[in-house]
Backbone as CSV, one residue per row, in Angstrom:
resi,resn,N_x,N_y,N_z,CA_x,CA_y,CA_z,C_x,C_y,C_z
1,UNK,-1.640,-17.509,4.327,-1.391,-16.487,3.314,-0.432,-15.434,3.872
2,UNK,0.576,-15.165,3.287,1.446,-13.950,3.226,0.914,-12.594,3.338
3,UNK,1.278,-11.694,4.033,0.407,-10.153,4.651,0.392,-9.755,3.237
4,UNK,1.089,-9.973,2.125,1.526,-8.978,1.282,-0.283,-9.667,0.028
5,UNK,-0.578,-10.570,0.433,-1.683,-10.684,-0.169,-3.009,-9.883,0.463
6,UNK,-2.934,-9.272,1.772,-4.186,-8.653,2.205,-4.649,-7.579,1.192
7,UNK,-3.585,-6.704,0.489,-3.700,-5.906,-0.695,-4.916,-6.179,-1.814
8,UNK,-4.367,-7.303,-1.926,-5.128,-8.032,-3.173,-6.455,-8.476,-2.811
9,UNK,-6.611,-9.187,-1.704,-7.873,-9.739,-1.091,-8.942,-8.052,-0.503
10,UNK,-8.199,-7.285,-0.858,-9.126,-6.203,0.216,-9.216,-5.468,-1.231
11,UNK,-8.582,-5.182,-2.361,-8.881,-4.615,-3.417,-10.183,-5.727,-3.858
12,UNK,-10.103,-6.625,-4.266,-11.500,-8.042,-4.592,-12.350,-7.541,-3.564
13,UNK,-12.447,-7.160,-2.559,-13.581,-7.065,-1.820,-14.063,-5.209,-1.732
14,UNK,-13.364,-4.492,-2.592,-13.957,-3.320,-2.854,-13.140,-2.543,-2.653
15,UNK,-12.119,-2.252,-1.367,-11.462,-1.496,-0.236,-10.546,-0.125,-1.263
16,UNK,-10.214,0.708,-0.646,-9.185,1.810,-0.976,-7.762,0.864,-1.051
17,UNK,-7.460,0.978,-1.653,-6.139,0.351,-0.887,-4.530,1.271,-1.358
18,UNK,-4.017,1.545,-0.450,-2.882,2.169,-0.341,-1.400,1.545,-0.407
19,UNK,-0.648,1.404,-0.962,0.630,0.951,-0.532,1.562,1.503,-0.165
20,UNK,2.056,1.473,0.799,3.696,1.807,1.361,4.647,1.269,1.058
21,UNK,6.234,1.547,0.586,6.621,0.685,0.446,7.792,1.502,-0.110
22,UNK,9.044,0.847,0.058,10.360,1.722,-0.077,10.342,1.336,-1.803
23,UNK,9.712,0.552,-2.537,10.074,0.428,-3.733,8.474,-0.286,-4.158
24,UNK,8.331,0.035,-5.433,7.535,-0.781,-6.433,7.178,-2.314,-6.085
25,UNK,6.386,-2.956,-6.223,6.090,-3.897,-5.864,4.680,-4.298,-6.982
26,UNK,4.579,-5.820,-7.080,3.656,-5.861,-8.032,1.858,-5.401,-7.519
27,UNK,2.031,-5.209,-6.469,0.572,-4.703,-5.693,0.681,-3.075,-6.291
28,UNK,1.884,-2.664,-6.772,1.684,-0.731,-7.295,0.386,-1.093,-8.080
29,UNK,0.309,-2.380,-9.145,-0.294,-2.540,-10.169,-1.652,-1.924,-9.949
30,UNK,-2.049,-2.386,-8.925,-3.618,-2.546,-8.415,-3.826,-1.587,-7.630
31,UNK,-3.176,-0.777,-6.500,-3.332,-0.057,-5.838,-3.559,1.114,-5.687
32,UNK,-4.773,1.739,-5.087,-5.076,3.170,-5.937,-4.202,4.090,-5.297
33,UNK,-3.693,3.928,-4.555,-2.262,4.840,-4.296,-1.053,3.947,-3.863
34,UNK,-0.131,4.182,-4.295,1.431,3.734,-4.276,2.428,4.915,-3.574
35,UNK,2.800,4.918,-2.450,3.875,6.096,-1.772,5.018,5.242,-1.185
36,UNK,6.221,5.704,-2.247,6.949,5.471,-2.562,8.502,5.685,-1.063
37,UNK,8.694,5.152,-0.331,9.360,6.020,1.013,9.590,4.983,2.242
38,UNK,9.908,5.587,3.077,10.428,5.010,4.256,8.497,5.052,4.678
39,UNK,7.876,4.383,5.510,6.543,3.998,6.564,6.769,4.899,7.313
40,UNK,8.190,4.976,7.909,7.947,6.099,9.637,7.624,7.583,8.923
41,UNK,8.480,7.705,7.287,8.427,8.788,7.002,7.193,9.216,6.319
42,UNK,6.535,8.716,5.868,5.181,8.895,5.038,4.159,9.162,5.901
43,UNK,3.754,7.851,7.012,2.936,7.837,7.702,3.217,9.532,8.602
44,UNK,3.959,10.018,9.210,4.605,11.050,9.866,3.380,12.166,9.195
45,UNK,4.205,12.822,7.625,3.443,13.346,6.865,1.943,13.288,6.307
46,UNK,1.620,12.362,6.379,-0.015,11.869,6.462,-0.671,12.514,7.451
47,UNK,-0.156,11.867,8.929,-0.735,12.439,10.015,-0.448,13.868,10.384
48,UNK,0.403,14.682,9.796,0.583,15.851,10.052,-0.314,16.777,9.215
């Protein structure tokens, strides 16, 4: 299985699930948060 399915398999099993991601993707659908950006740059701001 493709990483981009762990989304999906961890939403079915209950999980938060977050996406990163420089653009929309069909996992926005499902995902209770979607942040829209560069990873180095989001994650950065998260942890700060």
């Amino acid at each position: 299985q493709p990483a981009a399915s762990l989304g999906v398999a961890g939403k079915q099993a209950g999980a938060y699930v977050v996406e990163i991601n420089i653009e929309q993707t069909p996992l926005s659908d499902i995902a209770d948060e979607t942040r829209i950006g560069k990873a180095s740059d989001i994650l950065t701001d998260l942890l700060s």
